[in-house]
C-alpha positions as CSV (number, residue, x, y, z in Angstrom):
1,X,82.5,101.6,91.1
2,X,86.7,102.3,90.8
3,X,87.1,99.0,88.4
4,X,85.8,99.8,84.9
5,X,84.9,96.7,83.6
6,X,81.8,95.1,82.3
7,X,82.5,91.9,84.0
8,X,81.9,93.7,87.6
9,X,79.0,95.7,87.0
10,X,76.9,93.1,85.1
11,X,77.5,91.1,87.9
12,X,76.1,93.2,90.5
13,X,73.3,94.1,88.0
14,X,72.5,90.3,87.9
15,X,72.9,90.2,92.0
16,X,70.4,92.5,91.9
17,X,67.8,91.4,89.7
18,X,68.2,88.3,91.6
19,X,67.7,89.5,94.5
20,X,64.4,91.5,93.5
21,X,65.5,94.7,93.4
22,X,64.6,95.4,90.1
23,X,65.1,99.4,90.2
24,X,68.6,99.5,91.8
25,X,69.6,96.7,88.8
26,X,68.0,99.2,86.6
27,X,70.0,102.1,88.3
28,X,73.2,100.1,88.2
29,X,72.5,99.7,84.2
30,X,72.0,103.0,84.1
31,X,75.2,104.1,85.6
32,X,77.2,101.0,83.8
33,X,76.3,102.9,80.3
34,X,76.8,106.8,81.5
35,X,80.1,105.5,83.2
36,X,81.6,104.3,78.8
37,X,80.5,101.2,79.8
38,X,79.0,99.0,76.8
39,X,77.0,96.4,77.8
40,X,76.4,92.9,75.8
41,X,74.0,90.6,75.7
42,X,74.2,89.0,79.1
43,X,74.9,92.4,80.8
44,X,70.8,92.7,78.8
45,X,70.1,89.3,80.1
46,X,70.6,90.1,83.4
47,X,68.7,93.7,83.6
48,X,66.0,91.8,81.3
49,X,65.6,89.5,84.3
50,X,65.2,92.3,86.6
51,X,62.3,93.4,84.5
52,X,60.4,90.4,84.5
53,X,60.4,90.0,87.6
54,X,59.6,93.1,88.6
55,X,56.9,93.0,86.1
56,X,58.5,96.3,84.5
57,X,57.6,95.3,81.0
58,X,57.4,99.1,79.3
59,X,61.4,98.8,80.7
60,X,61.6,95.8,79.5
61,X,60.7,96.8,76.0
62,X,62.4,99.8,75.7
63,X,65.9,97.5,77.2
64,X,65.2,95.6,73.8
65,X,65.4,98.7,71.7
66,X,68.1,99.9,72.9
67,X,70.1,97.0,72.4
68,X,69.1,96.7,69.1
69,X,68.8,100.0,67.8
70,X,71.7,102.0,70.3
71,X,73.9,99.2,70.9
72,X,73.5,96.7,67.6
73,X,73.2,93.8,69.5
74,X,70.7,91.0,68.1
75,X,68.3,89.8,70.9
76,X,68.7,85.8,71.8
77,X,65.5,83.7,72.4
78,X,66.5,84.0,75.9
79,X,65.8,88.2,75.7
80,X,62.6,87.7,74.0
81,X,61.3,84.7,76.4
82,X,62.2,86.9,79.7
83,X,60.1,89.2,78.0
84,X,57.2,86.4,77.6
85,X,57.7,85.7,81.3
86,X,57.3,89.3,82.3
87,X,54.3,89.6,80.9
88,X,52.9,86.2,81.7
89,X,53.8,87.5,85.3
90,X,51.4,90.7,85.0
91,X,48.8,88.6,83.6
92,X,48.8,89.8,80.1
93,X,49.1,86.3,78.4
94,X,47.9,87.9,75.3
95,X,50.8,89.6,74.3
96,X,53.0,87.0,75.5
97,X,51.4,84.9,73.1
98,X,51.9,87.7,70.5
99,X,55.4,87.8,71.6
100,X,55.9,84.2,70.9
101,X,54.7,84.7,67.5
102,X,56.6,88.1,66.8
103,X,60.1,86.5,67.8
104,X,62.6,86.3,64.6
105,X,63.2,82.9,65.1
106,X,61.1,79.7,66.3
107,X,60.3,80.0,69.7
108,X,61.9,77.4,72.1
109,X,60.0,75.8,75.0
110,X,61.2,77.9,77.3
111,X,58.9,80.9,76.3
112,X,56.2,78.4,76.1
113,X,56.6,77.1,79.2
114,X,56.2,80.6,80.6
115,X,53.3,81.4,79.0
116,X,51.9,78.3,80.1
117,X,53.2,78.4,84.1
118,X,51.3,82.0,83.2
119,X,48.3,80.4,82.1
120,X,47.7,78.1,85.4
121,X,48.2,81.1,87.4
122,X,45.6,83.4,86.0
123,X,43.2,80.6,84.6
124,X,41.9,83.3,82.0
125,X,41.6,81.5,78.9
126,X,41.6,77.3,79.1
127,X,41.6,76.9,75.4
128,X,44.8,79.4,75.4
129,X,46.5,77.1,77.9
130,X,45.3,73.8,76.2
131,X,47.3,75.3,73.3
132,X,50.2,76.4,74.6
133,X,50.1,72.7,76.3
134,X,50.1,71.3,72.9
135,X,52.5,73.4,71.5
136,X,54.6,72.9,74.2
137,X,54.4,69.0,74.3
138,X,55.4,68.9,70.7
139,X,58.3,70.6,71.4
140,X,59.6,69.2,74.2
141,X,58.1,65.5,73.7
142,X,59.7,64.1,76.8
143,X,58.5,66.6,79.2
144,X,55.4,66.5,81.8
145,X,54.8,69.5,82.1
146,X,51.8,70.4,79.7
147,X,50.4,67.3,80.8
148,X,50.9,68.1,84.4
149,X,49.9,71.7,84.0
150,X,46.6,70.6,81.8
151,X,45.3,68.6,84.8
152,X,45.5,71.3,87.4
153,X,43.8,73.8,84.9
154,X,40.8,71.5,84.0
């Protein structure tokens, strides 16, 4: 790309992920950071995305070291509840249960709602789902969701 600048290339990272094509996002990233490029926290945002989509969570995981660890940026709720929603997506509502309760800060209901939109999608485990329901309509009091959600799993 002849304009250096993150603005451009998180962009088309975002376009990508978007657009479901998780591993040219993950290329682009790639090339942003061999290119002197540093990404911030939506550039992570937006390859994050990508990831959850695409159901790359090992990727995923490794995205979240690096920002912390290479580029000493502190994750937002929104990094770590992609990161619920990836896994939700693969069907491993275990971990993103364990995810929820490994974030550094309280978990909004976002993450929760993932795990539950998860939960009636794979039907593994009711009495998961009835508490993530719970949790979730505590939260967010004025939402249908759980409720809505609750009904359609049984």
């Amino acid at each position: 790309m002849p304009h250096r600048d993150l603005i451009p290339w998180t962009a088309m990272v975002a376009a990508f992920a978007y657009s479901g094509l998780a591993d040219r996002a993950a290329q682009l990233f790639r090339a942003l950071e061999m290119d002197g490029i540093e990404p911030n926290q939506i550039s992570f945002t937006s390859i994050l995305i990508a990831c959850s989509h695409a159901g790359k969570l090992d990727l995923a995981r490794q995205l979240l070291r690096l920002m912390i660890q290479d580029h000493e940026i502190l994750p937002l709720r929104e990094h770590f509840s992609l990161i619920v929603d990836g896994l939700g997506r693969i069907g491993q509502l275990r971990l993103a249960e364990e995810m929820i309760h490994a974030m550094p800060f309280v978990p909004d209901p976002v993450a929760y709602g993932a795990l539950l939109g998860a939960s009636k999608i794979h039907r593994e485990d009711q009495a998961q789902a009835r508490g993530v329901a719970q949790t979730l309509a505590k939260l967010d009091p004025a939402s249908v969701t759980p409720y809505v959600t609750l009904s359609s799993i049984g």
